[in-house]
VOKE-208052 format. One record per residue (C-alpha): residue number from 1; x, y, z; residue in one letter. Coordinates in pm, whole numbers. Layout:
<pts>
(NUM; (X; Y; Z); "A")
...
</pts>
This chain:
<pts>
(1; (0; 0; 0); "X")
(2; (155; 327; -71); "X")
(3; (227; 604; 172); "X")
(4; (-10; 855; 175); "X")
(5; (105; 1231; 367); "X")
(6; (-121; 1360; 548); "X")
(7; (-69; 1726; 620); "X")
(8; (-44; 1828; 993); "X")
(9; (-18; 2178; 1083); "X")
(10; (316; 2319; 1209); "X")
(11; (302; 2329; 1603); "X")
(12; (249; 2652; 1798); "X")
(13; (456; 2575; 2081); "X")
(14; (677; 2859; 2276); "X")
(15; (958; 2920; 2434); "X")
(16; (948; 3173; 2741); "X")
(17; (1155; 3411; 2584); "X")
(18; (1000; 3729; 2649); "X")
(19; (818; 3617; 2953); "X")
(20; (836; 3869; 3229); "X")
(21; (719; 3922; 3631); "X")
(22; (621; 4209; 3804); "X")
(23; (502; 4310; 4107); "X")
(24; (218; 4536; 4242); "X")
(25; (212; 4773; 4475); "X")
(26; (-202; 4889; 4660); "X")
(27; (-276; 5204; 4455); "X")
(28; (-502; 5247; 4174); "X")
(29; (-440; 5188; 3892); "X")
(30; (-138; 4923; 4041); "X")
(31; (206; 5065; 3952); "X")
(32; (394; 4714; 3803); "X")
(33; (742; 4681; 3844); "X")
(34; (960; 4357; 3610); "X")
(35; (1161; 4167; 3847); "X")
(36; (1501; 4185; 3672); "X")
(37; (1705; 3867; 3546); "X")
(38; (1442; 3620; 3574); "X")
(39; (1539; 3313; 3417); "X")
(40; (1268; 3082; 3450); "X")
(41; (910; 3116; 3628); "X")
(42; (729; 2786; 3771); "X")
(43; (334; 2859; 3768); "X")
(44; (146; 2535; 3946); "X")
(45; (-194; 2691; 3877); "X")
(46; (-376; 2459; 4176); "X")
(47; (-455; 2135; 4343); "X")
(48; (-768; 2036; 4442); "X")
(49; (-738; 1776; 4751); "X")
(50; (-991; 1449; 4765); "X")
(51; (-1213; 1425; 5068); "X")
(52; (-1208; 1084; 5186); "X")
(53; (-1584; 996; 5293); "X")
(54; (-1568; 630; 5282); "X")
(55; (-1722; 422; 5609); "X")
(56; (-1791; 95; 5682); "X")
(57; (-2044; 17; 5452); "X")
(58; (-1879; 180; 5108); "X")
(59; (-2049; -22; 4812); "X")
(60; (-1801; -293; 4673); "X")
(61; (-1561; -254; 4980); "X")
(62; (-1433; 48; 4755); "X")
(63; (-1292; 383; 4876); "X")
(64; (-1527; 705; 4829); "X")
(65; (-1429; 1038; 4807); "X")
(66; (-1537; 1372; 4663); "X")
(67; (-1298; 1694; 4506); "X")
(68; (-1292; 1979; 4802); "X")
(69; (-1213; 2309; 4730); "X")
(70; (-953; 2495; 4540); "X")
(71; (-577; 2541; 4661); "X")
(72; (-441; 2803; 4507); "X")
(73; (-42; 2663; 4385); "X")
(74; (277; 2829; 4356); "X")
(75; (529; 3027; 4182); "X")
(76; (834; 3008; 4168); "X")
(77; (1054; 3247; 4003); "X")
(78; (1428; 3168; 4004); "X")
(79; (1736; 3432; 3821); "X")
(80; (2046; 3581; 3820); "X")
(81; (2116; 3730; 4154); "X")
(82; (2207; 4100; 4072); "X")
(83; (2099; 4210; 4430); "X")
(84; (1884; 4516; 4266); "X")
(85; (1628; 4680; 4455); "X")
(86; (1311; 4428; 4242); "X")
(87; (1492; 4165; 4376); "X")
(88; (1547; 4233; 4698); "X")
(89; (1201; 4377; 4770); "X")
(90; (1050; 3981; 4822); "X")
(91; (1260; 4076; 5162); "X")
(92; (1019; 4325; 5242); "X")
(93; (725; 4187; 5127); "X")
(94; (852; 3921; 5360); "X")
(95; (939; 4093; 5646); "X")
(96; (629; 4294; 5615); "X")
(97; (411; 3970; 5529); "X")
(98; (261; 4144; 5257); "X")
(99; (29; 3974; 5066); "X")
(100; (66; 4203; 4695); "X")
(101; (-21; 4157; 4352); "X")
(102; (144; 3969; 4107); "X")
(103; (139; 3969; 3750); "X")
(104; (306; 3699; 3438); "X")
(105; (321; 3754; 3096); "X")
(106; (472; 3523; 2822); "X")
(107; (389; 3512; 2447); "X")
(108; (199; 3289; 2308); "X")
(109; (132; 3108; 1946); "X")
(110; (425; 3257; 1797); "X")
(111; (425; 3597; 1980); "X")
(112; (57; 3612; 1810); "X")
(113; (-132; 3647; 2127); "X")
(114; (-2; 3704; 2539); "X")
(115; (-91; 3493; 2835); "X")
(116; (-143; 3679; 3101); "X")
(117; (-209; 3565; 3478); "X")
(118; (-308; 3822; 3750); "X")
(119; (-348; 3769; 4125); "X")
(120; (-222; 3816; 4489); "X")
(121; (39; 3626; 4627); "X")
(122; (330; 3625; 4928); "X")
(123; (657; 3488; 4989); "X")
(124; (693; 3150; 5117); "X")
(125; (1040; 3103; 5065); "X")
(126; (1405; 3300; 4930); "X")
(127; (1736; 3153; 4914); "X")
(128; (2069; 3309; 4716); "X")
(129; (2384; 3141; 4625); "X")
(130; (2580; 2972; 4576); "X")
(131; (2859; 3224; 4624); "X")
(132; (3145; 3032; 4387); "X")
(133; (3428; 3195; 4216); "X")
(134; (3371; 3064; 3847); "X")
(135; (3001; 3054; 3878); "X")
(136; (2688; 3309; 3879); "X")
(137; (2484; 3401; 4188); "X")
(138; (2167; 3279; 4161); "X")
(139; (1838; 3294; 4378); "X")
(140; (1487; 3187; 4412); "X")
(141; (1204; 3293; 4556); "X")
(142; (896; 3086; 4611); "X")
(143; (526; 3263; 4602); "X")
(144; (193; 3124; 4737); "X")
(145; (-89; 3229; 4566); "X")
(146; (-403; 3337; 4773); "X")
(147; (-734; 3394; 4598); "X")
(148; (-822; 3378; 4248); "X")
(149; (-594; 3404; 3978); "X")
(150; (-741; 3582; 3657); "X")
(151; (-548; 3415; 3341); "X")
(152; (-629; 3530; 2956); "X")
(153; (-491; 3472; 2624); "X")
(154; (-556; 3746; 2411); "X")
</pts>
């Protein structure tokens, strides 16, 4: 039987290049500010946990559960360490436990459209280093979402 092609169209998959993180700040309209030398941004959007409601008489001896309510994830957002003043201010959201707003965007289908995810978040965790002679500095910060998180492609 003779091969027949079949077109498929070319993928629209993306790299991150061009994605970028801000911060807010509580006025209106928010003032953003781009955390600088980002080099890669972890989104886990949610988890939903399973209620465990199974007794003694379960049908078929069979576990039973049912979805609870939404967890909002994490971000984490790890860089170049240049110790600049966007950097450094997770310390003060820290130190202040601030919960601010947040705010991701990253082309999409070839630079066509922009994802975009807004929300509120706080820092869970920050680490720097490691401090090595013939390496870069790096650091990560790690964000817990709290609320909704309002995502578009547009």
């Amino acid at each position: 039987m003779p091969y027949t092609f079949t077109p498929v169209p070319p993928s629209e998959a993306n790299s991150a290049y061009g994605a970028v993180f801000f911060t807010g700040d509580d006025a209106s309209p928010i003032d953003w500010t781009a955390i600088l030398e980002i080099a890669s941004i972890t989104k886990k959007n949610y988890s939903i946990p399973a209620i465990d409601v199974t007794h003694l008489t379960s049908p078929n001896a069979t576990e039973e559960m049912f979805p609870g309510i939404i967890k909002p994830g994490t971000i984490e957002l790890t860089g170049n360490f240049i110790g600049d003043a966007t950097q450094l201010g997770f310390l003060t959201f820290a130190e202040g436990q601030t919960v601010f707003p947040f705010k991701m965007t990253a082309p999409m289908q070839k630079g066509a459209k922009t994802y975009t995810a807004i929300g509120t978040c706080f820092v869970t965790e920050s680490e720097d280093g490691p401090y090595e002679a013939n390496k870069k500095i790096d650091f990560k910060v790690t964000l817990q979402v709290t609320g909704v998180t309002a995502i578009t492609v547009a």
